[in-house]
VEXPA-750103 format. One record per residue: residue in three letters; x, y, z of N, C-alpha, C, O in turn. Coordinates in nm, 3 decimals, always signed. Example, Ala and Ser with C-alpha at 12.3 -4.5 7.8 and 13.67 -1.06 7.14 Angstrom:
 rest  n.east n.north    n.up ca.east ca.north   ca.up  c.east c.north    c.up  o.east o.north    o.up
  ALA  +1.319  -0.569  +0.780  +1.230   -0.450  +0.780  +1.320  -0.330  +0.780  +1.424  -0.332  +0.846
  SER  +1.285  -0.225  +0.708  +1.367   -0.106  +0.714  +1.290  +0.003  +0.787  +1.341  +0.114  +0.804
END
This chain:
 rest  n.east n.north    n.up ca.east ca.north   ca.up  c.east c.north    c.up  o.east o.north    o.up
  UNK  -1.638  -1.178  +2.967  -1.553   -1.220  +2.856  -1.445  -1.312  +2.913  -1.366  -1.267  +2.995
  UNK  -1.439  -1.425  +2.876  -1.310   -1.505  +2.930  -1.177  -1.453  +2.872  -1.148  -1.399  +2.766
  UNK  -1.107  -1.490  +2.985  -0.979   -1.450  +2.936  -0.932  -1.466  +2.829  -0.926  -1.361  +2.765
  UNK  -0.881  -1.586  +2.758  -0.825   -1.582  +2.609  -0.902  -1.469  +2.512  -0.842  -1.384  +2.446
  UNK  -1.059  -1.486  +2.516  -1.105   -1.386  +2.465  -1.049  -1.233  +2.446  -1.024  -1.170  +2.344
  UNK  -1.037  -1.195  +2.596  -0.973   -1.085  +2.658  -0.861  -1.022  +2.597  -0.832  -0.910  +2.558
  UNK  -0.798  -1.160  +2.606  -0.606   -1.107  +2.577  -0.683  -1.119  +2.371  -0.696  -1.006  +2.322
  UNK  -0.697  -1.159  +2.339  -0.726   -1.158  +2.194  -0.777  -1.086  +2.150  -0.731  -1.043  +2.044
  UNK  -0.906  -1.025  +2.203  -0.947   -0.892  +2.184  -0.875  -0.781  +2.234  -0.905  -0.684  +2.164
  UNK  -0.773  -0.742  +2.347  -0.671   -0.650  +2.397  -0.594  -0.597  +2.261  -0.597  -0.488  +2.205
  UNK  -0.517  -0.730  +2.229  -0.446   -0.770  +2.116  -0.467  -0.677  +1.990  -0.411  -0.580  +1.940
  UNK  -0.591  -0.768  +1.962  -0.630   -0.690  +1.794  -0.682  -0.538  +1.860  -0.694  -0.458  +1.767
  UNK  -0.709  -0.492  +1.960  -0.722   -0.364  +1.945  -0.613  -0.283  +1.944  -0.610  -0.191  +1.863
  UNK  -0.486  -0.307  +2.052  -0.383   -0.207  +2.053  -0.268  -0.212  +1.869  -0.205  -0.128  +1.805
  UNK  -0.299  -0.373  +1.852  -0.227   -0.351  +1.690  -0.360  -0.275  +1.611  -0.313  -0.195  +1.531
  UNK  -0.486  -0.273  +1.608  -0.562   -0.176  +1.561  -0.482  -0.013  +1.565  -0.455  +0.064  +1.472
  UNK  -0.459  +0.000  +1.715  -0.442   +0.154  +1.710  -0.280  +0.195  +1.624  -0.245  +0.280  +1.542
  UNK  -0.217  +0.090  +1.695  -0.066   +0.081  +1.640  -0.048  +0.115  +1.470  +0.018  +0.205  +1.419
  UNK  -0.135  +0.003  +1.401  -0.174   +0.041  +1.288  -0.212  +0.184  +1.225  -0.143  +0.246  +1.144
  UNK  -0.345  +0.226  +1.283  -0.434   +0.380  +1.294  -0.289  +0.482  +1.266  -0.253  +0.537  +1.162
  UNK  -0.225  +0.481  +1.405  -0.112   +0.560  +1.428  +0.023  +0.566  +1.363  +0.099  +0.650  +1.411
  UNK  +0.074  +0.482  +1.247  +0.179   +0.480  +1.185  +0.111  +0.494  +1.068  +0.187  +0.518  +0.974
  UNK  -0.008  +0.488  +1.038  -0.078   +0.515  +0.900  -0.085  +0.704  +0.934  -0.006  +0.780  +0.878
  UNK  -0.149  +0.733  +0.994  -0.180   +0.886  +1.035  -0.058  +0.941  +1.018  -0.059  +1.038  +0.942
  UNK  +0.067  +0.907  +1.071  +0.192   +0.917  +1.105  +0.258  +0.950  +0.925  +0.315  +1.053  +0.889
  UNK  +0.230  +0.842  +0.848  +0.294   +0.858  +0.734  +0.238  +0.945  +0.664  +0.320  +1.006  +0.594
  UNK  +0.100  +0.988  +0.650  +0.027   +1.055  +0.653  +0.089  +1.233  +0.626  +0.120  +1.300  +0.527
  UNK  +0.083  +1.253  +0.773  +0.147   +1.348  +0.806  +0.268  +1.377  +0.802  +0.297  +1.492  +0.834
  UNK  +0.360  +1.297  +0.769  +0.519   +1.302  +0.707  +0.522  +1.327  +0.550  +0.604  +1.407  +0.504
  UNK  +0.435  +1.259  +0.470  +0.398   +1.290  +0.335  +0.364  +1.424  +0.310  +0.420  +1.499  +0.231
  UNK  +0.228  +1.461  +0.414  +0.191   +1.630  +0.395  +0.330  +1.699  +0.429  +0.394  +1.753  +0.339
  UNK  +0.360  +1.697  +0.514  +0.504   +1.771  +0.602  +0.604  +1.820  +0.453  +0.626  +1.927  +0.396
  UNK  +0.644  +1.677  +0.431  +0.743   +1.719  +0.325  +0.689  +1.788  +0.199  +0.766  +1.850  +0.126
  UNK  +0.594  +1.780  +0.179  +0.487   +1.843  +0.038  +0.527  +1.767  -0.104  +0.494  +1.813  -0.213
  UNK  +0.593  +1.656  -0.089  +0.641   +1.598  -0.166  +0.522  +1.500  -0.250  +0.518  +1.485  -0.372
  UNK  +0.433  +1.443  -0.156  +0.296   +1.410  -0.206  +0.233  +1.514  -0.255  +0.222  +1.508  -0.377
  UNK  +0.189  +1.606  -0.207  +0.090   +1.716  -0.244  +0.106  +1.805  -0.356  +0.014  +1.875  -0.397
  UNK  +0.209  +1.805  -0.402  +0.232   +1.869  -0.547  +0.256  +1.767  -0.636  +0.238  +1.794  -0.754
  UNK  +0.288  +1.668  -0.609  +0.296   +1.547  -0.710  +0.448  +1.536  -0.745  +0.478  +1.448  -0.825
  UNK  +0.525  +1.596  -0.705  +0.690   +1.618  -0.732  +0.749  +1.428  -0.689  +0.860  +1.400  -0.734
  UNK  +0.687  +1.331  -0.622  +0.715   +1.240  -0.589  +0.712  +1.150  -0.674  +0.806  +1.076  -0.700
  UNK  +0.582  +1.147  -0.736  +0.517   +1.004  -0.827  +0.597  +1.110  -0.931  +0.638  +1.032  -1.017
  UNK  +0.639  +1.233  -0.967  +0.674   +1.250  -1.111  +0.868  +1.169  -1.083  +0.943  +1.098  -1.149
  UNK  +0.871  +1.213  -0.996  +1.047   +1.207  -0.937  +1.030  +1.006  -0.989  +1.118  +0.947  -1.050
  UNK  +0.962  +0.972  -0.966  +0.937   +0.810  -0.929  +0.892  +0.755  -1.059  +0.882  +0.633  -1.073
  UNK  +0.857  +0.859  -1.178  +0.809   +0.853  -1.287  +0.942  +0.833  -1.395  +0.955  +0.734  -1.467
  UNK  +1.016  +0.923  -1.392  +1.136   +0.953  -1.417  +1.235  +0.857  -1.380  +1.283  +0.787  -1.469
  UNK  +1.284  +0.841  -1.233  +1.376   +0.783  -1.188  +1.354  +0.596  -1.131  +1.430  +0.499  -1.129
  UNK  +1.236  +0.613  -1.099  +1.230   +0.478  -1.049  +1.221  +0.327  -1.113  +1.205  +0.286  -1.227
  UNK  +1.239  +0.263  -0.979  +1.236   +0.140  -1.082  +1.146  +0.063  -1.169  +1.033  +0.083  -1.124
  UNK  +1.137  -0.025  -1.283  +1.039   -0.011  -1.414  +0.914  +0.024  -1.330  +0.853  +0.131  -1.321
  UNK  +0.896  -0.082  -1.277  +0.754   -0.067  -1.209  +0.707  +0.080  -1.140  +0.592  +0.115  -1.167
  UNK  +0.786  +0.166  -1.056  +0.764   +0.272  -1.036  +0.748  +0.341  -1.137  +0.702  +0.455  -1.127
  UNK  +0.777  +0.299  -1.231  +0.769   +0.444  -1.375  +0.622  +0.423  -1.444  +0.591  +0.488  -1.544
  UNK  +0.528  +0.319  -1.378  +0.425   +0.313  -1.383  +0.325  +0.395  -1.458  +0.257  +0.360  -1.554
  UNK  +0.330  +0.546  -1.379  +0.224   +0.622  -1.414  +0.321  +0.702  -1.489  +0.264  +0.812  -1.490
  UNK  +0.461  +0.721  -1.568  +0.533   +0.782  -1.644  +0.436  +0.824  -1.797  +0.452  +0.924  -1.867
  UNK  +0.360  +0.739  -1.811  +0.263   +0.745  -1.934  +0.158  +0.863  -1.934  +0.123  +0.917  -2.039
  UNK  +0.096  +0.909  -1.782  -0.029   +0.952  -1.780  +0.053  +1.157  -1.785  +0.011  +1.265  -1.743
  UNK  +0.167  +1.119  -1.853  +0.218   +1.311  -1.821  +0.327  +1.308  -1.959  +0.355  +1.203  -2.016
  UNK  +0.369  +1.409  -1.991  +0.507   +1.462  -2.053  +0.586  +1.484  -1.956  +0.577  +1.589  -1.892
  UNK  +0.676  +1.391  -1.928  +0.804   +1.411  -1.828  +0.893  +1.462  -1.890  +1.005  +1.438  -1.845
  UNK  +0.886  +1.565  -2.033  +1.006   +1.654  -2.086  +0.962  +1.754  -2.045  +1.033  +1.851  -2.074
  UNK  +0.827  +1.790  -1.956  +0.834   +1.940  -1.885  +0.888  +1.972  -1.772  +0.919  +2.081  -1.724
  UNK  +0.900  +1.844  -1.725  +1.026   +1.909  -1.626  +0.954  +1.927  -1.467  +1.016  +1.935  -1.362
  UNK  +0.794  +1.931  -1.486  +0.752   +1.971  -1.344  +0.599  +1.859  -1.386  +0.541  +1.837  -1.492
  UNK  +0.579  +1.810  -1.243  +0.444   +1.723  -1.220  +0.326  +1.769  -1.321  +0.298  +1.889  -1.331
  UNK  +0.277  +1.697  -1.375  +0.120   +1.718  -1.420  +0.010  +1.732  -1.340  +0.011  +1.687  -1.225
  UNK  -0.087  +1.791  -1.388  -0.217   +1.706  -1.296  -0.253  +1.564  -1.287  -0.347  +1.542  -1.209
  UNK  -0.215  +1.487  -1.331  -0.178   +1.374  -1.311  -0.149  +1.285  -1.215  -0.214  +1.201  -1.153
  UNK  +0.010  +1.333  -1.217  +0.078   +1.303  -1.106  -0.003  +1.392  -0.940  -0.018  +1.324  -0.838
  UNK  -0.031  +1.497  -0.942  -0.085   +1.556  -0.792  -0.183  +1.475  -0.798  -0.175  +1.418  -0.689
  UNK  -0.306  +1.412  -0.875  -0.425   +1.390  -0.847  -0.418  +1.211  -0.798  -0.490  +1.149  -0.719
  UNK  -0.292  +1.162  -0.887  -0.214   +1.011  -0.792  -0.189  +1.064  -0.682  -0.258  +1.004  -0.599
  UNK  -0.118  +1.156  -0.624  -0.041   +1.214  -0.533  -0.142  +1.194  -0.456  -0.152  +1.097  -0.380
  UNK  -0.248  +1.306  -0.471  -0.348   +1.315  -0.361  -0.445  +1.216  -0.283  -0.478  +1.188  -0.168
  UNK  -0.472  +1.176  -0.423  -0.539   +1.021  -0.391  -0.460  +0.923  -0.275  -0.510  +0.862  -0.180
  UNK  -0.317  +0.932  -0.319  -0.285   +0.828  -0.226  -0.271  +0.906  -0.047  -0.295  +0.835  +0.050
  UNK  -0.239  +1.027  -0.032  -0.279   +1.096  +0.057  -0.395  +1.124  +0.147  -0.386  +1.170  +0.260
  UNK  -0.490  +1.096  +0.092  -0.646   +1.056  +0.085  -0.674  +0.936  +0.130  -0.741  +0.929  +0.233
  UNK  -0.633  +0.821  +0.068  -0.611   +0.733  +0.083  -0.565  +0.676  +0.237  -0.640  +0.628  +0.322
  UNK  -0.472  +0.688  +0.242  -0.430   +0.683  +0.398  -0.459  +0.725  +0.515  -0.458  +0.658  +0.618
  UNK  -0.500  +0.889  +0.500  -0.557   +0.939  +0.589  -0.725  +0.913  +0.685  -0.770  +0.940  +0.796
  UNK  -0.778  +0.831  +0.534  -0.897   +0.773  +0.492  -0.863  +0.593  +0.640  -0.922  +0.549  +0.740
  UNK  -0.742  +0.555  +0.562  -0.754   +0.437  +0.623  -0.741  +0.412  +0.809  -0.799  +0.334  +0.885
  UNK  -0.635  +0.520  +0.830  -0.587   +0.601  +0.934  -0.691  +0.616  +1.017  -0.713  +0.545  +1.115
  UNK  -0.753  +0.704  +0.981  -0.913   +0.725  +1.088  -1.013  +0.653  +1.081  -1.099  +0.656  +1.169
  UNK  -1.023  +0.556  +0.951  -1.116   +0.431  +0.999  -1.091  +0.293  +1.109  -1.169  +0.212  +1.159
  UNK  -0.928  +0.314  +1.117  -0.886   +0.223  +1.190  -0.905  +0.268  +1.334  -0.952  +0.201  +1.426
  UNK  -0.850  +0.419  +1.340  -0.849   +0.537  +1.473  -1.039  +0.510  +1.570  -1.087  +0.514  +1.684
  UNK  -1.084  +0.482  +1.422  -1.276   +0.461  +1.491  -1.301  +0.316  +1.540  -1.375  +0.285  +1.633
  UNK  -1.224  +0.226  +1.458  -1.278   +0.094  +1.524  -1.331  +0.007  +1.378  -1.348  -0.115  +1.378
  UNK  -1.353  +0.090  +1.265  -1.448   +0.052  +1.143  -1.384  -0.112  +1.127  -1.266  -0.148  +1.127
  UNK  -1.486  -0.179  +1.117  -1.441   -0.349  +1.083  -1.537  -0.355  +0.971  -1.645  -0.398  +1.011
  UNK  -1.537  -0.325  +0.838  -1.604   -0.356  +0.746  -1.537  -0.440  +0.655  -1.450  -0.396  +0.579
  UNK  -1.570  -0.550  +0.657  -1.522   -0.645  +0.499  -1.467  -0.591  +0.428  -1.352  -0.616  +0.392
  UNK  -1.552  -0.484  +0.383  -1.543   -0.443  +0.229  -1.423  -0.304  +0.272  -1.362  -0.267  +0.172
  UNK  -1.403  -0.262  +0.345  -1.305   -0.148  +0.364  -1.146  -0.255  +0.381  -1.032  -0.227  +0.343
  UNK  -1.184  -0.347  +0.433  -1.040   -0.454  +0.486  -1.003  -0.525  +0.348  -0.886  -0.559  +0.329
  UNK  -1.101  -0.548  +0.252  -1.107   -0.601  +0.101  -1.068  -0.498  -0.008  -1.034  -0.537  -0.119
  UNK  -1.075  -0.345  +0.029  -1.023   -0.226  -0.104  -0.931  -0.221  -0.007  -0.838  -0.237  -0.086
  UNK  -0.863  -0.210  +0.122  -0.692   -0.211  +0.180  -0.634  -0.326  +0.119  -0.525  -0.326  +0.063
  UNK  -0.714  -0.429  +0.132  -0.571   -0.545  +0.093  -0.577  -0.511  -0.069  -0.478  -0.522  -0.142
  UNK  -0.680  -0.478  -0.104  -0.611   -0.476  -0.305  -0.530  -0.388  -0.277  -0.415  -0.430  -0.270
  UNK  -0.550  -0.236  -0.251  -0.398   -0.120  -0.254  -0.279  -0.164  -0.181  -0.158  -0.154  -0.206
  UNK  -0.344  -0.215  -0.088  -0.149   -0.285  -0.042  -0.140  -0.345  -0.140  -0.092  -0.270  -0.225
  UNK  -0.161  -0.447  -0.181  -0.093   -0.570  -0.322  -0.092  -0.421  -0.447  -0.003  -0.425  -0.532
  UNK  -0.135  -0.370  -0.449  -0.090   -0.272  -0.623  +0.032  -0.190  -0.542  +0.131  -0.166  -0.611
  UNK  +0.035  -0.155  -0.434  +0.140   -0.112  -0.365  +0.256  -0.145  -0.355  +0.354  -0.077  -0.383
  UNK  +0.252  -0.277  -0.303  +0.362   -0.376  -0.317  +0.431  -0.443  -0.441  +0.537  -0.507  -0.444
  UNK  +0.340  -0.408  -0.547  +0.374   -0.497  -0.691  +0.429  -0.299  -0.747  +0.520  -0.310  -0.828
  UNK  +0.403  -0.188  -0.728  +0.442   -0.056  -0.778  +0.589  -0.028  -0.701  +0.682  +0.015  -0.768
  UNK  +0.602  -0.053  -0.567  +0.703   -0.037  -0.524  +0.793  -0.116  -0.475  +0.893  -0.087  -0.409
  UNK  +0.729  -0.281  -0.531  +0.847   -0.344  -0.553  +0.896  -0.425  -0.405  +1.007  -0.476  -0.390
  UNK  +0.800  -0.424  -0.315  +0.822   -0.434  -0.216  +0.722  -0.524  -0.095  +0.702  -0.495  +0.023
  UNK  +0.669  -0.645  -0.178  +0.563   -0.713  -0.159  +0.590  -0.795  +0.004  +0.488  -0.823  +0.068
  UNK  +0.706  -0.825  +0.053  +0.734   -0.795  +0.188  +0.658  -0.748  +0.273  +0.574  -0.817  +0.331
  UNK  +0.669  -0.676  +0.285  +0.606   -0.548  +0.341  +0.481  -0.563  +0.350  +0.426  -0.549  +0.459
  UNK  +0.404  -0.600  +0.222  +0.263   -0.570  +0.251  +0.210  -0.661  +0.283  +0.103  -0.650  +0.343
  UNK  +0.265  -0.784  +0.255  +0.187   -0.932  +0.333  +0.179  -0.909  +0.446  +0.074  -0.935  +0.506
  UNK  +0.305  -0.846  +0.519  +0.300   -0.844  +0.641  +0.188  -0.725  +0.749  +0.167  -0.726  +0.870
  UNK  +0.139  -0.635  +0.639  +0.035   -0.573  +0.668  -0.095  -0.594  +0.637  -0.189  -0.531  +0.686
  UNK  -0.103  -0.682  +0.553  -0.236   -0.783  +0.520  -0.259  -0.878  +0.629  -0.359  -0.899  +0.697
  UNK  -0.143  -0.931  +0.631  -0.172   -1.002  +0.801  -0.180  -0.934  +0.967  -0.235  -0.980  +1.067
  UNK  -0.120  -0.839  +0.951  -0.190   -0.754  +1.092  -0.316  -0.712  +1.053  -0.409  -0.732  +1.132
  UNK  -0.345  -0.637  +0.910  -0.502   -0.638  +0.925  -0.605  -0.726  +0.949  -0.710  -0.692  +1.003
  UNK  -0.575  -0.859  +0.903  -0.644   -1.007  +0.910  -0.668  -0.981  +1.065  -0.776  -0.941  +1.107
  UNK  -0.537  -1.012  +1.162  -0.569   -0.995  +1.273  -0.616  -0.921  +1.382  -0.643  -0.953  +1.497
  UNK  -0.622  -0.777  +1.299  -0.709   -0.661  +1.376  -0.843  -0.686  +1.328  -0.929  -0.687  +1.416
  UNK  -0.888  -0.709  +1.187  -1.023   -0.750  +1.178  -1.054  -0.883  +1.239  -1.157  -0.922  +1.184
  UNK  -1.021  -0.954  +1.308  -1.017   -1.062  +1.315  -1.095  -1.182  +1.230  -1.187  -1.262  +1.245
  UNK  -1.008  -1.146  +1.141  -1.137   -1.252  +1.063  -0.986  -1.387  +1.033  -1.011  -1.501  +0.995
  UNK  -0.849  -1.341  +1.060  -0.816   -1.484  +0.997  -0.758  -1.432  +0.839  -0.817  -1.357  +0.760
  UNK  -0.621  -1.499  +0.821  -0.661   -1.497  +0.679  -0.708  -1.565  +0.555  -0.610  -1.585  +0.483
  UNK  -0.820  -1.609  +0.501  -0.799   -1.759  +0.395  -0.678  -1.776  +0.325  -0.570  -1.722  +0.302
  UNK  -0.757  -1.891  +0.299  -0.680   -2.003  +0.220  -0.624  -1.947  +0.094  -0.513  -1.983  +0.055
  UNK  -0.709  -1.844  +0.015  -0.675   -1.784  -0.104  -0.570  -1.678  -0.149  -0.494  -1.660  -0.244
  UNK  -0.612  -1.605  -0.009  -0.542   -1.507  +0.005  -0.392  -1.484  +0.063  -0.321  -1.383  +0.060
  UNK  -0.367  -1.627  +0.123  -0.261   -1.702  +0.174  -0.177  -1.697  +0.049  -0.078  -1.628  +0.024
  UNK  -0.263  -1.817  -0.049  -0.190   -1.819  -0.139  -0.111  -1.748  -0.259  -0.010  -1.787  -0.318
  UNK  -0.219  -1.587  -0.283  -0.175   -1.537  -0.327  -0.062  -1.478  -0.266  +0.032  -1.452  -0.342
  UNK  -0.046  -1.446  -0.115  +0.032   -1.351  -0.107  +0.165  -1.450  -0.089  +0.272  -1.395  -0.062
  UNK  +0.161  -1.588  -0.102  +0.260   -1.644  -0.078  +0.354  -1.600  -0.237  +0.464  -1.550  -0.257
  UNK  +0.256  -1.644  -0.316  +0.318   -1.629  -0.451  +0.372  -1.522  -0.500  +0.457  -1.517  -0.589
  UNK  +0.308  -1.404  -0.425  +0.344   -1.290  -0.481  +0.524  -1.255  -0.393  +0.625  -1.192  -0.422
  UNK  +0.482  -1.329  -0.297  +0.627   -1.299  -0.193  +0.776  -1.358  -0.292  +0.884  -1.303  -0.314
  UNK  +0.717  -1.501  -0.339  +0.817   -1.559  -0.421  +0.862  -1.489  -0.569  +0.977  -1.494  -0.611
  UNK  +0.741  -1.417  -0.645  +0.785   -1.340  -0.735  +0.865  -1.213  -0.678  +0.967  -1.174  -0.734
  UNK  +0.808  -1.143  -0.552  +0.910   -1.035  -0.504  +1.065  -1.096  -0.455  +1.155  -1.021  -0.418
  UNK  +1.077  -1.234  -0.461  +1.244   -1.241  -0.423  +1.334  -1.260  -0.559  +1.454  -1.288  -0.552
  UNK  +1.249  -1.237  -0.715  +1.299   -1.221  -0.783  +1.321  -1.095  -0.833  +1.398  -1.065  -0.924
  UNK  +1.213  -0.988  -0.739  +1.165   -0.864  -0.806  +1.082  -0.827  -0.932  +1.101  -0.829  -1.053
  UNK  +0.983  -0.795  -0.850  +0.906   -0.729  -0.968  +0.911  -0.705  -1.087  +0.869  -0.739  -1.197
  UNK  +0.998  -0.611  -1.015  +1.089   -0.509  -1.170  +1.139  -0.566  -1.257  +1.110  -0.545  -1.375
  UNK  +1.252  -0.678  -1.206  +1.310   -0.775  -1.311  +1.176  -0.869  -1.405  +1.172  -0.889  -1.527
  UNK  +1.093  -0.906  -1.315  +0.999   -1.008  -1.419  +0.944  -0.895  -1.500  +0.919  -0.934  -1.614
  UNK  +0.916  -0.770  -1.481  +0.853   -0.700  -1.557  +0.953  -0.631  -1.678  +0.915  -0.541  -1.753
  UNK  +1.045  -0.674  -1.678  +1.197   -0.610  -1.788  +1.195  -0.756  -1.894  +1.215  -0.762  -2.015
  UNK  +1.167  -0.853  -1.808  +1.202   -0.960  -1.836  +1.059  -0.972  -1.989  +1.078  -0.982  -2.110
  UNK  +0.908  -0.963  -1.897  +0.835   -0.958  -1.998  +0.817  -0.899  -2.105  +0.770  -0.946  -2.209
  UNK  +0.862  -0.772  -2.079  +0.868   -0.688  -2.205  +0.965  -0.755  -2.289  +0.948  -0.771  -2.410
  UNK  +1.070  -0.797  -2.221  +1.161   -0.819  -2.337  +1.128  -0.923  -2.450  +1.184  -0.916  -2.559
  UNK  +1.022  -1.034  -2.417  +0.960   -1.118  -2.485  +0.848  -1.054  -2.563  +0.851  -1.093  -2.680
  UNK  +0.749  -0.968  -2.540  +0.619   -0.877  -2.602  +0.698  -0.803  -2.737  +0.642  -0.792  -2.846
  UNK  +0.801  -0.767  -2.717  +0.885   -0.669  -2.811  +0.979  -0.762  -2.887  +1.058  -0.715  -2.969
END
């Protein structure tokens, strides 16, 4: 293997594991607190958060006061979810199609919590642990989406309603 090869493949593997390991990590901070696992989070986030977090506020009666099945089965899912992504990364898995359902949940991630920052910047370490590069398309979306997150989400989404109504 020639060197550049070397250092490039070194590269995308230790941000591979780096990745693996702060995914596992959150993972296990989510179980820890039990705050995912009963659903007390997405309801807390249902209730209190910002528009966009109040997202799944629809799929429960938030005058009972305690999570639905609903909210645990979001909860779990996204628990699932990670743990899921966590040990495919922990194995090495380079599948298209697993690197193609991560980048959609980061972007519904980033557009729910408001925080699209963040996830470009993990769309692009995945680009570069899969090494595939990122296109042209996907560039662009996440450029755009970066520019709607420096207005916030939340606001364009207060903003639209206020025109629908």
């Amino acid at each position: 293997m020639a060197q550049g090869n070397l250092g490039s493949y070194l590269f995308s593997f230790y941000l591979r594991l780096t990745l693996a390991i702060a995914m596992l990590a959150a993972f296990l901070q989510k179980v820890l607190a039990g705050t995912y696992v009963d659903g007390t989070y997405i309801y807390w986030l249902s209730m209190q958060g910002s528009p966009t977090e109040r997202l799944f506020s629809f799929a429960c009666d938030l005058s009972a006061g305690v999570p639905c099945l609903a909210h645990k089965l979001i909860s779990q899912f996204i628990l699932l979810w990670q743990l899921s992504v966590g040990v495919l990364l922990l194995l090495g898995i380079r599948s298209l199609i697993f690197l193609t359902i991560e980048i959609g949940f980061l972007l519904g991630a980033g557009l729910f919590a408001d925080e699209m920052n963040f996830q470009v910047l993990i769309i692009a370490l995945l680009c570069v642990v899969f090494r595939v590069g990122m296109p042209a398309w996907l560039l662009l979306i996440c450029l755009l989406l970066l520019v709607i997150d420096v207005f916030g989400v939340g606001y364009l989404f207060v903003e639209m309603m206020r025109y629908v109504s």
